[in-house]
N, CA, C and O atoms as CSV, one atom per row, in Angstrom:
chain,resi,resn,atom,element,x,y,z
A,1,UNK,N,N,0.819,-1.199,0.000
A,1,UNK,CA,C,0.000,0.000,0.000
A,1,UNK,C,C,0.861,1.259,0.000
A,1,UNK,O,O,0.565,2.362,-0.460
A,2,UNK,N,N,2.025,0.862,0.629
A,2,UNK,CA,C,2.605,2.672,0.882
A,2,UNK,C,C,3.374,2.685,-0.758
A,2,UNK,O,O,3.397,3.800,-1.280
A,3,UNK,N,N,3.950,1.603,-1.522
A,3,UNK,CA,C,4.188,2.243,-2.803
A,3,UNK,C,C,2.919,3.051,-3.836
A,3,UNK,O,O,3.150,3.953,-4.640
A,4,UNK,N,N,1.932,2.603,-3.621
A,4,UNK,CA,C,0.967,3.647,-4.207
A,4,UNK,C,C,1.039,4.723,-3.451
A,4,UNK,O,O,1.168,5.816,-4.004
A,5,UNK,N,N,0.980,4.643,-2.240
A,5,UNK,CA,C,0.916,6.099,-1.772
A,5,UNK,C,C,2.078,6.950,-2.351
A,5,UNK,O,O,1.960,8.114,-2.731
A,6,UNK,N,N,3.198,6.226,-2.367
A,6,UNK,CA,C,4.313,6.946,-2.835
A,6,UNK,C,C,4.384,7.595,-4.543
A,6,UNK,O,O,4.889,8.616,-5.009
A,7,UNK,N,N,3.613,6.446,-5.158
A,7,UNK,CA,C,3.215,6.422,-6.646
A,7,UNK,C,C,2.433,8.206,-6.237
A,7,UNK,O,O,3.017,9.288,-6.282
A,8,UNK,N,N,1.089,7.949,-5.894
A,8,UNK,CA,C,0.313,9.113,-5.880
A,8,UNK,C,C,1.132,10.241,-5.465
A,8,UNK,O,O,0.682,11.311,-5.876
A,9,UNK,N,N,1.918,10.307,-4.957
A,9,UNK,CA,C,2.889,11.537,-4.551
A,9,UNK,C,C,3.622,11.625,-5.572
A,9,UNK,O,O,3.735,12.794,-5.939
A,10,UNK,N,N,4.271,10.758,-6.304
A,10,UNK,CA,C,5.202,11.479,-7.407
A,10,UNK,C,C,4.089,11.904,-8.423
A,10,UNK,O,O,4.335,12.998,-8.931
A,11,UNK,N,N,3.048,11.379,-8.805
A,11,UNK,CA,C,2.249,11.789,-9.970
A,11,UNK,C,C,1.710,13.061,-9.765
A,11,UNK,O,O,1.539,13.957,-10.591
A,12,UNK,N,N,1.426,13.033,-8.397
A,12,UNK,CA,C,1.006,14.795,-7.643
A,12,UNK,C,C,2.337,15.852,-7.964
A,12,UNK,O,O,1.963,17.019,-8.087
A,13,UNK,N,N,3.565,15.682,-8.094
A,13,UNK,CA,C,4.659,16.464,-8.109
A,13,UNK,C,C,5.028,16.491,-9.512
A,13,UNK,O,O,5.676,17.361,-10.094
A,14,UNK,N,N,4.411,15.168,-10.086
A,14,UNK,CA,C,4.854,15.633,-11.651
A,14,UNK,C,C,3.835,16.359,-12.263
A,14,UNK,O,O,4.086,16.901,-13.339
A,15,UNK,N,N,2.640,16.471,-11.728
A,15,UNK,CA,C,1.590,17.527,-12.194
A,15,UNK,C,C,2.046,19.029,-11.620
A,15,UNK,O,O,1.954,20.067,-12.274
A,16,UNK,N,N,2.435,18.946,-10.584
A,16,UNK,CA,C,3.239,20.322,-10.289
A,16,UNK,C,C,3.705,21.118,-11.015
A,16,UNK,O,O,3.338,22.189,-11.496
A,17,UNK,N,N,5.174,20.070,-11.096
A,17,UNK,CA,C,6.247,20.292,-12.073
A,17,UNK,C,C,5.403,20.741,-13.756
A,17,UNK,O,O,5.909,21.821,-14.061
A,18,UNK,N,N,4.671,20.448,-14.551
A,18,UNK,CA,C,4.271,20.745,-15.437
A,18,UNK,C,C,3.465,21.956,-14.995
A,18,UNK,O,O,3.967,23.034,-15.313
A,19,UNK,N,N,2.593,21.988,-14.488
A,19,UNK,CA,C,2.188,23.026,-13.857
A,19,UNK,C,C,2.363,24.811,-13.487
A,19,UNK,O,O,1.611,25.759,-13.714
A,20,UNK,N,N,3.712,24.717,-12.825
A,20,UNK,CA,C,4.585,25.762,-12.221
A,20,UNK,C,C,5.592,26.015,-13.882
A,20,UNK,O,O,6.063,27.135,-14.079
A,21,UNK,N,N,5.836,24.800,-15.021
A,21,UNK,CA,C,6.556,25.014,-16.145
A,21,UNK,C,C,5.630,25.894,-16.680
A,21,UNK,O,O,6.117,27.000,-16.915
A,22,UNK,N,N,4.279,25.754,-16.992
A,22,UNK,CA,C,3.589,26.399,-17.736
A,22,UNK,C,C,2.940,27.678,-17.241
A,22,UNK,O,O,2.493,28.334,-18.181
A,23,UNK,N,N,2.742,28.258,-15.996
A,23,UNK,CA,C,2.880,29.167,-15.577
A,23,UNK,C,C,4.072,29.975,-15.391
A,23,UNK,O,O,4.034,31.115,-14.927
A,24,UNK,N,N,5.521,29.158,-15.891
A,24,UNK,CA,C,6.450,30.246,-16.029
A,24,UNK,C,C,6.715,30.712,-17.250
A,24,UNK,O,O,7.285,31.792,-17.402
A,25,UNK,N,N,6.171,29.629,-18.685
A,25,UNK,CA,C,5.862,29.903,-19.585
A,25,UNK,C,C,4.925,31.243,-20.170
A,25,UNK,O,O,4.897,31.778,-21.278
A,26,UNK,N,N,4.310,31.470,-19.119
A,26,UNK,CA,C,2.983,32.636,-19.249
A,26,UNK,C,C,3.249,33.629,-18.674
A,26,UNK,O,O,2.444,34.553,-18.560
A,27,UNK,N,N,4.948,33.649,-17.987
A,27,UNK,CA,C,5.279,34.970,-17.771
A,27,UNK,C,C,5.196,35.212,-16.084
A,27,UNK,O,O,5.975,36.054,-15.639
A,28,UNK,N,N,4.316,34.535,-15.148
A,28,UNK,CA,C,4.485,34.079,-13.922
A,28,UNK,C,C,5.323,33.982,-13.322
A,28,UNK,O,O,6.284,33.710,-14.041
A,29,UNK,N,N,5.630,34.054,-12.155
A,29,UNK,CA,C,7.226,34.062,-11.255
A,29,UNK,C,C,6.448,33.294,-10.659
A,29,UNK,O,O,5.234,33.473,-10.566
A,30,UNK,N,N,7.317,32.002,-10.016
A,30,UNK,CA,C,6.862,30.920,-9.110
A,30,UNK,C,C,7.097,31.650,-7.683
A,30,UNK,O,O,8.238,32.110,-7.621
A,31,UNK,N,N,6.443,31.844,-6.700
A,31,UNK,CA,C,6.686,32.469,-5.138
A,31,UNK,C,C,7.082,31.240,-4.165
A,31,UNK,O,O,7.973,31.089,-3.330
A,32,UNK,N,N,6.132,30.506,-4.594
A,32,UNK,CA,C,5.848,29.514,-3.550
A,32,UNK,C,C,5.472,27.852,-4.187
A,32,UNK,O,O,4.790,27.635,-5.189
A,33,UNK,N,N,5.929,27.114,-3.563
A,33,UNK,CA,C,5.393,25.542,-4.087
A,33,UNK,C,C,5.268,25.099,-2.709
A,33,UNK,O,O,6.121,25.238,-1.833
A,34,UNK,N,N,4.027,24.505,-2.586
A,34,UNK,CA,C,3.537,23.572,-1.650
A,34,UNK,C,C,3.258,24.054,-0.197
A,34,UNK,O,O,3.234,23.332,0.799
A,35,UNK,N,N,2.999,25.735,-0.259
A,35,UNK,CA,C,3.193,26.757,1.130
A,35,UNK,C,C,2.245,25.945,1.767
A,35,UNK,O,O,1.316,25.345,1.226
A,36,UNK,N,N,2.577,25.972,3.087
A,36,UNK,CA,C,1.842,25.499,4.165
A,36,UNK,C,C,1.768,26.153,5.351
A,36,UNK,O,O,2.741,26.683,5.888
A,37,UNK,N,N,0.177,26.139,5.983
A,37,UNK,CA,C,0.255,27.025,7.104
A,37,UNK,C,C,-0.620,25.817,7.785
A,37,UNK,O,O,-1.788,25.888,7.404
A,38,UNK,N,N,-0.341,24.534,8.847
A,38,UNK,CA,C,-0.542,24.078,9.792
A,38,UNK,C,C,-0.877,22.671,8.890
A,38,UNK,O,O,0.071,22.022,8.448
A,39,UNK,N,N,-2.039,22.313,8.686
A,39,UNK,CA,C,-2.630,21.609,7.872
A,39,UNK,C,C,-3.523,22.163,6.465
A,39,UNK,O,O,-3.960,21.452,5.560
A,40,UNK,N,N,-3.645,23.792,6.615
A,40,UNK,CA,C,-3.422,24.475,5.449
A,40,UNK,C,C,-2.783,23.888,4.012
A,40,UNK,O,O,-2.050,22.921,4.220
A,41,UNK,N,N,-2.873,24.170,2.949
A,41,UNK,CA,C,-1.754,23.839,1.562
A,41,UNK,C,C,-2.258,24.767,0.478
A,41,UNK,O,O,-3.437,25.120,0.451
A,42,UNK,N,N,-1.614,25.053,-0.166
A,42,UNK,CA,C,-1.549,26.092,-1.699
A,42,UNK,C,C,-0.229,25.393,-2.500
A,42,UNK,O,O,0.959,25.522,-2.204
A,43,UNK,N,N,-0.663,24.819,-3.316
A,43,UNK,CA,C,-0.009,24.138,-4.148
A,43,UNK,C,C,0.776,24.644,-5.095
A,43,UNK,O,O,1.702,23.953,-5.519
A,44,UNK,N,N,0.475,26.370,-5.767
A,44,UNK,CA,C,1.468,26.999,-6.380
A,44,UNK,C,C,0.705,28.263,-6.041
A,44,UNK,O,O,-0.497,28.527,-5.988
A,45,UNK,N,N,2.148,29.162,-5.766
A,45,UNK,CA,C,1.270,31.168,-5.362
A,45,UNK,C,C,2.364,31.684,-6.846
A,45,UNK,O,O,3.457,31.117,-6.826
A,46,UNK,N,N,2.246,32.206,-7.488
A,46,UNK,CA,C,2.694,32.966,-8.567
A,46,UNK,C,C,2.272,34.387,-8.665
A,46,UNK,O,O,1.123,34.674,-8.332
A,47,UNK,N,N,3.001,35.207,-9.045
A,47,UNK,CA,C,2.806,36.574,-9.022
A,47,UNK,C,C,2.891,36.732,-10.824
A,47,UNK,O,O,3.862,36.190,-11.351
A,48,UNK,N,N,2.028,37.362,-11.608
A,48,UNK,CA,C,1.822,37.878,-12.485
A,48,UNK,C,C,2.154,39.505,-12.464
A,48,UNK,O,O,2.455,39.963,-11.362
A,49,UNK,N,N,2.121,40.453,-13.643
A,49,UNK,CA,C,2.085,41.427,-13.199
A,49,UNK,C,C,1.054,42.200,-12.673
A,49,UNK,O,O,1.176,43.307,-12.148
A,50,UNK,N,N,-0.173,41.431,-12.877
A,50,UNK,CA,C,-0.883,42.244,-11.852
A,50,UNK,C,C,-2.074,41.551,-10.598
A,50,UNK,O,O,-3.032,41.972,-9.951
A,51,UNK,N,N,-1.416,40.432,-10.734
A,51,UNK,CA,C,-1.929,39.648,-9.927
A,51,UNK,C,C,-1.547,38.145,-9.421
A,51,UNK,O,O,-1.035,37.350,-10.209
A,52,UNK,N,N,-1.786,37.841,-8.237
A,52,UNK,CA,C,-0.632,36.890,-7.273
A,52,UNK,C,C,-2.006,35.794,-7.299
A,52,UNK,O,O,-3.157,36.082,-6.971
A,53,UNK,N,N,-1.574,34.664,-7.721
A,53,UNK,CA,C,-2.301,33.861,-8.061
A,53,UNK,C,C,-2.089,32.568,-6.992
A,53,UNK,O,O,-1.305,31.619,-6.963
A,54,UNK,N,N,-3.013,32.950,-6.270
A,54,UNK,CA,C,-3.578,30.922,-5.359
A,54,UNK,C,C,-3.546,29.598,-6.485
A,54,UNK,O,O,-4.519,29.495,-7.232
A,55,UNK,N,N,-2.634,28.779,-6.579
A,55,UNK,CA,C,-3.095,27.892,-8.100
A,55,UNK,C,C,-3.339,26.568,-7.281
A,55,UNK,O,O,-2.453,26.027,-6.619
A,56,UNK,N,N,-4.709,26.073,-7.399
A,56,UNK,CA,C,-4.737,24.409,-7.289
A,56,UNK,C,C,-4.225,23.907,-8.215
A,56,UNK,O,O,-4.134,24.466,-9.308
A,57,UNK,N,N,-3.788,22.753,-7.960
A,57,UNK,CA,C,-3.397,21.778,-9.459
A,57,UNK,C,C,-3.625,20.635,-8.812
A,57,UNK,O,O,-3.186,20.090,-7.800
A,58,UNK,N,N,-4.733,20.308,-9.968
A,58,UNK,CA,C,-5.653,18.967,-10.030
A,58,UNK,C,C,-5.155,17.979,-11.266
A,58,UNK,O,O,-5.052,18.429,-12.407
A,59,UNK,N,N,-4.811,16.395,-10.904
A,59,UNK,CA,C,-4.963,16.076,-12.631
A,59,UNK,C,C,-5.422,14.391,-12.281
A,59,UNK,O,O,-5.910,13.809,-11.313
A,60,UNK,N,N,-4.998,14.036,-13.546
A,60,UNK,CA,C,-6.028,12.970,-13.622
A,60,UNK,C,C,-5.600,11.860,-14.394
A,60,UNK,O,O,-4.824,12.535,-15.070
A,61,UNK,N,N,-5.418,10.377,-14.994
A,61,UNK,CA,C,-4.704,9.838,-15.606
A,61,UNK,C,C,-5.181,9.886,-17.420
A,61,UNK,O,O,-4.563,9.791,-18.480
A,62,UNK,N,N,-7.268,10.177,-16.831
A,62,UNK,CA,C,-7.764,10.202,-18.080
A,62,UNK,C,C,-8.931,11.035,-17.868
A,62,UNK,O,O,-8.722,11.676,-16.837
A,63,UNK,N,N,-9.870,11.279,-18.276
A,63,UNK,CA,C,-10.927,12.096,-18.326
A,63,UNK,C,C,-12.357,11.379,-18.196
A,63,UNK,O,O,-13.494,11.847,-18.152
A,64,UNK,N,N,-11.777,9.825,-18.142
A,64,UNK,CA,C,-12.555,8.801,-17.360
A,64,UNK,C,C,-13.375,9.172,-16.432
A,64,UNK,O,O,-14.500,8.673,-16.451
A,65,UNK,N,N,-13.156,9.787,-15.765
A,65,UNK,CA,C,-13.689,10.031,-14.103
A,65,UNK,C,C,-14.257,11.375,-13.960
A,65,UNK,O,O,-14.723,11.895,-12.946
A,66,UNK,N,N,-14.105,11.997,-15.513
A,66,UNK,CA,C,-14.667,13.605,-15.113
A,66,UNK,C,C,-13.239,14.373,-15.405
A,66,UNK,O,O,-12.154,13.792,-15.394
A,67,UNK,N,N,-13.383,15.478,-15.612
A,67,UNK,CA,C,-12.249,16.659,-15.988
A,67,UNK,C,C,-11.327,16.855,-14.194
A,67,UNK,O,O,-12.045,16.665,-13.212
A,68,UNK,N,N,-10.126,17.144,-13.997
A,68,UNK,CA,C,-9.505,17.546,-12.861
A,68,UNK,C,C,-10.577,18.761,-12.416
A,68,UNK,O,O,-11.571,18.464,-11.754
A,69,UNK,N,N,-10.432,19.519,-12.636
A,69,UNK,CA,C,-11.098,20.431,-12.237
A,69,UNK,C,C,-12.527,20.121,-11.259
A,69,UNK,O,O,-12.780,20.824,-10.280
A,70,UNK,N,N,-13.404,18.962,-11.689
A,70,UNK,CA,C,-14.246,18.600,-10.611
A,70,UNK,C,C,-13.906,18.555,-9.319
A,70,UNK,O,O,-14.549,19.056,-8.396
A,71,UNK,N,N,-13.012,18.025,-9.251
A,71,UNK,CA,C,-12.255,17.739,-7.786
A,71,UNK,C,C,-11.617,18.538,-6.730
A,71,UNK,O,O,-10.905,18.157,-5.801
A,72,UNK,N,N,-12.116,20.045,-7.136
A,72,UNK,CA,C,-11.729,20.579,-6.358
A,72,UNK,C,C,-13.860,21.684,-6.010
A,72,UNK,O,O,-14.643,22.452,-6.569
A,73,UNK,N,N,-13.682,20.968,-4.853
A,73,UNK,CA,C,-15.283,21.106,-4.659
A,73,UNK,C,C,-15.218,22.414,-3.150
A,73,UNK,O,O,-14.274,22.864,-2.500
A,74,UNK,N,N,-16.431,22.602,-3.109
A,74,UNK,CA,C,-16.778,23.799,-2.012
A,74,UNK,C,C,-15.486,23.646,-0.513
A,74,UNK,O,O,-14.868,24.646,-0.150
A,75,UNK,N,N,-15.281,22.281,0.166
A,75,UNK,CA,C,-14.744,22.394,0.896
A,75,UNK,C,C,-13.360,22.830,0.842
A,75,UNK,O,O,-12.716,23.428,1.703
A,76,UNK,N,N,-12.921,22.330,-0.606
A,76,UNK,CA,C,-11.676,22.685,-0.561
A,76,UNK,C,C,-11.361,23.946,-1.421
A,76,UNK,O,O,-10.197,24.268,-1.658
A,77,UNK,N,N,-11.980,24.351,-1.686
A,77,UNK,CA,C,-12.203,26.039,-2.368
A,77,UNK,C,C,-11.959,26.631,-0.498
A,77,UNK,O,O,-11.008,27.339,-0.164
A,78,UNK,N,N,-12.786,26.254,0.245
A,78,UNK,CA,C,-12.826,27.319,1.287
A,78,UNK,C,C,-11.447,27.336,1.999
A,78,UNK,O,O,-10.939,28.308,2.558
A,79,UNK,N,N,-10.879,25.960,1.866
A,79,UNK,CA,C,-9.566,25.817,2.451
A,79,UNK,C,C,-8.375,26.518,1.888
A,79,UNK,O,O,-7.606,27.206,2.560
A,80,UNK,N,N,-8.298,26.342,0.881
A,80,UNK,CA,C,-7.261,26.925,0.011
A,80,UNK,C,C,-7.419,28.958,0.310
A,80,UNK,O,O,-6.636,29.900,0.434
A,81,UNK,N,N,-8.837,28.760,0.306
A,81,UNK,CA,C,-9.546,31.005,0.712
A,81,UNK,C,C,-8.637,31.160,2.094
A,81,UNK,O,O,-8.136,32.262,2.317
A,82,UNK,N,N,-8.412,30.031,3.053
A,82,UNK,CA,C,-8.293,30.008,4.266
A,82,UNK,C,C,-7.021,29.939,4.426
A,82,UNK,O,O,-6.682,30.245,5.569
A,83,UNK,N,N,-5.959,29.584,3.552
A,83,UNK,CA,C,-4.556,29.190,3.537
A,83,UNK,C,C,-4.317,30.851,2.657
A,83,UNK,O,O,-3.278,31.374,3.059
A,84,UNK,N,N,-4.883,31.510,1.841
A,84,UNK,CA,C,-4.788,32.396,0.917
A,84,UNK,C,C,-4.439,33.403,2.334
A,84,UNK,O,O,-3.342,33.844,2.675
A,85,UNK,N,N,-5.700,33.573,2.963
A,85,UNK,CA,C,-5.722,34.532,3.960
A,85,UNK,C,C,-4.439,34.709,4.729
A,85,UNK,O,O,-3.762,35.734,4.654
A,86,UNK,N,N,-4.135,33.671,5.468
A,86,UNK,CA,C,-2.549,33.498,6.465
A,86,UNK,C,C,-2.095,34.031,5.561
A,86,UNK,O,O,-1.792,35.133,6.020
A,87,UNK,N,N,-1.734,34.012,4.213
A,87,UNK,CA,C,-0.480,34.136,3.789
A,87,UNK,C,C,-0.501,35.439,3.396
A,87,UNK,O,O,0.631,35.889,3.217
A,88,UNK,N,N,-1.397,36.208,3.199
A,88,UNK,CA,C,-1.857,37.329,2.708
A,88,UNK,C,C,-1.472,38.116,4.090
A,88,UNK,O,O,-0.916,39.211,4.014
A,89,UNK,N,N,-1.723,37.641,5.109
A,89,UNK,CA,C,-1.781,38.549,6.109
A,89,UNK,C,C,0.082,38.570,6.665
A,89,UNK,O,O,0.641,39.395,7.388
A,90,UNK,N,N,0.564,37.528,6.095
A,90,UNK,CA,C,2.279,37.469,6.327
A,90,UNK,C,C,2.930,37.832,5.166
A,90,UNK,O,O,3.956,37.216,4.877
A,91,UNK,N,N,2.385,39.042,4.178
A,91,UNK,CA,C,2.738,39.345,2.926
A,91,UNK,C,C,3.411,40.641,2.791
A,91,UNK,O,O,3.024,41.218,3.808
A,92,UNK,N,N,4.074,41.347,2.253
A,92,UNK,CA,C,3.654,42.604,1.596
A,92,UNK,C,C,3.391,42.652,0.391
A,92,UNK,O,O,4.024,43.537,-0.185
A,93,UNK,N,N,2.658,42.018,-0.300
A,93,UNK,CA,C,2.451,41.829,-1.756
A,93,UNK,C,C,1.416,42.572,-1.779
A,93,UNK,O,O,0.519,42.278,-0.988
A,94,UNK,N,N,1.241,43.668,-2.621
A,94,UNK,CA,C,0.079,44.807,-3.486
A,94,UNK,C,C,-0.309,43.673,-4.126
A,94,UNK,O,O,-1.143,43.190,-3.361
A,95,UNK,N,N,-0.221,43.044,-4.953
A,95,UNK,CA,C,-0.888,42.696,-6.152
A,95,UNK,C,C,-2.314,41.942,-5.637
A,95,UNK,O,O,-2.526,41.532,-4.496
A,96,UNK,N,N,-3.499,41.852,-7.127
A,96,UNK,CA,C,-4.786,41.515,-6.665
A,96,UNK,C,C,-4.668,40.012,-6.523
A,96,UNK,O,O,-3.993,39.368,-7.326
A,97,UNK,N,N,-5.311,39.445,-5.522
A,97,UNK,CA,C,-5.111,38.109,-5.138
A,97,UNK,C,C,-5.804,37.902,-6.305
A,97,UNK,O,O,-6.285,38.819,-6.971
A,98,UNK,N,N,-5.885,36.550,-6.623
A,98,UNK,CA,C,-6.889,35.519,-7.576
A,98,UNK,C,C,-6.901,34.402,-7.215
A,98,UNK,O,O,-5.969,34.001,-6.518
A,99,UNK,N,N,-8.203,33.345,-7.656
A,99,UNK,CA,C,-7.626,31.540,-7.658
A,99,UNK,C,C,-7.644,31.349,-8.361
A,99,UNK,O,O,-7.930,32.264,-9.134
A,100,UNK,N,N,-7.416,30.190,-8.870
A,100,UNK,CA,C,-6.644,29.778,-10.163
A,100,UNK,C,C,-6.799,28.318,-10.038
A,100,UNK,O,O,-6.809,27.836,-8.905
A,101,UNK,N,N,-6.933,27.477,-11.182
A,101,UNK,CA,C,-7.227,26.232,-10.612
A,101,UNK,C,C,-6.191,25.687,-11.704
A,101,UNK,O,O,-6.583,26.329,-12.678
A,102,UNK,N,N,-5.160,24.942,-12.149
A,102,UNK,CA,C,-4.672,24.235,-13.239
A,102,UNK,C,C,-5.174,22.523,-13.099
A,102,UNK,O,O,-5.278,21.790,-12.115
A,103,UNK,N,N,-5.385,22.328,-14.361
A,103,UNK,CA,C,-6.253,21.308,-14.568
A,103,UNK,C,C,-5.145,20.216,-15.802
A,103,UNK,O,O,-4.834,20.536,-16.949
A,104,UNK,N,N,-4.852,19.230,-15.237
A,104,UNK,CA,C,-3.813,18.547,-15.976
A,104,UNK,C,C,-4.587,16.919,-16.366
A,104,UNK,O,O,-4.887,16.264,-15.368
A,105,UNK,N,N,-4.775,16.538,-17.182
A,105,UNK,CA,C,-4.942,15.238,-17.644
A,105,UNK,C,C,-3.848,14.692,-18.293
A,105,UNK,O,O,-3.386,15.126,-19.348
A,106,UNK,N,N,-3.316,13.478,-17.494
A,106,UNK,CA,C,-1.865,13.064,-17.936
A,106,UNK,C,C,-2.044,12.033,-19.145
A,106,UNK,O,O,-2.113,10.823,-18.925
A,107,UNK,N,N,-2.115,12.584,-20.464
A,107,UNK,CA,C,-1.873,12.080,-21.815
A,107,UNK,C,C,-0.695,12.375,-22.034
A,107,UNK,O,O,0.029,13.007,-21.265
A,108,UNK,N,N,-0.243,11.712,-23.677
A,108,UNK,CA,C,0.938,12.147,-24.015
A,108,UNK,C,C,0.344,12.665,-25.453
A,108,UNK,O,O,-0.126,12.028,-26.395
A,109,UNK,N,N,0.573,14.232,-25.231
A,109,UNK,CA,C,1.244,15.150,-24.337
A,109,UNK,C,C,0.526,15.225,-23.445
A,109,UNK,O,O,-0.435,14.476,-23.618
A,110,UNK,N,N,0.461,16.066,-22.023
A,110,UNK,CA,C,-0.516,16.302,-20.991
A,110,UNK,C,C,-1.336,17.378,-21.548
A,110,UNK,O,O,-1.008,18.248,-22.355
A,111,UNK,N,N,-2.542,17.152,-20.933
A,111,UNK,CA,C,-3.426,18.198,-22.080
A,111,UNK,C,C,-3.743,19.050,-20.367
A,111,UNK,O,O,-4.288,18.554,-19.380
A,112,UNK,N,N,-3.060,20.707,-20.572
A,112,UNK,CA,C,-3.221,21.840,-19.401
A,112,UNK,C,C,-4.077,22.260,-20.048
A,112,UNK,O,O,-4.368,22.164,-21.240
A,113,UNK,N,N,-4.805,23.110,-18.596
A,113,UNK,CA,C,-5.918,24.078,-18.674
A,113,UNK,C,C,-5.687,24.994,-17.629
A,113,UNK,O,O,-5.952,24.660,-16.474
A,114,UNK,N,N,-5.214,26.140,-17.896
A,114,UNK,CA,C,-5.097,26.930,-16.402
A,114,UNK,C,C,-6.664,27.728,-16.825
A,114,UNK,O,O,-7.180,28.047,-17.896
A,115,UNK,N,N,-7.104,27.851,-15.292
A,115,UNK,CA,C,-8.551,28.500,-15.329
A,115,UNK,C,C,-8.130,29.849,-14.180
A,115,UNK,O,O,-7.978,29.694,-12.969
A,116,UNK,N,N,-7.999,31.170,-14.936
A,116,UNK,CA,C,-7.919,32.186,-14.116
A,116,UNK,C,C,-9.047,32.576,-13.317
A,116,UNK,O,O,-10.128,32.450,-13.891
A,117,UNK,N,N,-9.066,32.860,-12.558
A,117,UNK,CA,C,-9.894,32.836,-11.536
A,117,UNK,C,C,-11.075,32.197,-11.501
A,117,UNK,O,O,-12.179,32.612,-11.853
A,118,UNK,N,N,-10.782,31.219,-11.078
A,118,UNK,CA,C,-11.549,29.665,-10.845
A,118,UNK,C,C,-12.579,30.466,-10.301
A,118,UNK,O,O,-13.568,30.883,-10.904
A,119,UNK,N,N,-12.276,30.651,-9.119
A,119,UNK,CA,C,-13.373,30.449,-7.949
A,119,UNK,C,C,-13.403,32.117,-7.023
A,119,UNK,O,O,-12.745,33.101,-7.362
A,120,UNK,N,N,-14.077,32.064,-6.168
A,120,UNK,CA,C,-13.875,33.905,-5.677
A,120,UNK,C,C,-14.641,33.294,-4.079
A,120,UNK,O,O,-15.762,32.902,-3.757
A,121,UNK,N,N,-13.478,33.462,-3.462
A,121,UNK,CA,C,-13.744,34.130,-1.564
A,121,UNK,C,C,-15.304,34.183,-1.345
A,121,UNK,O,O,-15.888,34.954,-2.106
A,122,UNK,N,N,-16.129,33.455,-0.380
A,122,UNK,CA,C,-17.217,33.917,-0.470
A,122,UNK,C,C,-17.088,35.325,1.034
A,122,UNK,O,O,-16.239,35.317,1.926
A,123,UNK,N,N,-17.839,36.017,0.910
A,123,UNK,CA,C,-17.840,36.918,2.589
A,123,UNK,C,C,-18.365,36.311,3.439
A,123,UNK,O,O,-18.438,36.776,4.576
């Protein structure tokens, strides 16, 4: 059992890794990979020029099961708002927050989807 677990961790880091490539491709500065505040996580923070981007990255082996992007549902939208916040508040970054969701289905090639502002903070 723990080599799958280990499996699922490298496939999680190689979606990263493509991930954080293609957001530096788009002109993005990587800030952060894998920031953590307790049991908190933000999987990539990137600063654009005019905006510092929260990025989930979701992926998937096939599209079997539904697009990546499903998988990131209400609870964990609020978590990621909640990890955004700490870090925001240990920042001096001006720029406008956003979320961002990257959506990876591992074909060959991997077929990306970055979705700029996925989702929005509820009050």
């Amino acid at each position: 059992m723990e080599s799958t677990s280990e499996n699922n961790r490298q496939k999680g880091q190689r979606a990263e890794d493509l991930a954080a490539d293609h957001l530096a491709k788009k002109g993005y500065q990587i800030l952060c990979r894998n920031w953590t505040a307790g049991k908190l996580e933000i999987d990539l923070i990137a600063a654009s020029k005019t905006h510092l981007a929260f990025v989930e990255v979701k992926s998937r082996s096939s599209r079997a099961f539904g697009a990546p992007l499903e998988a990131v549902n209400s609870a964990k939208r609020r978590s990621i708002v909640r990890a955004a916040d700490i870090y925001l508040s240990r920042s001096d970054n001006a720029l406008e927050p956003r979320f961002d969701i990257i959506s990876i289905v591992m074909e060959t090639p991997p077929e990306i989807e970055h979705i700029e502002g996925a989702f929005f903070p509820h009050a």
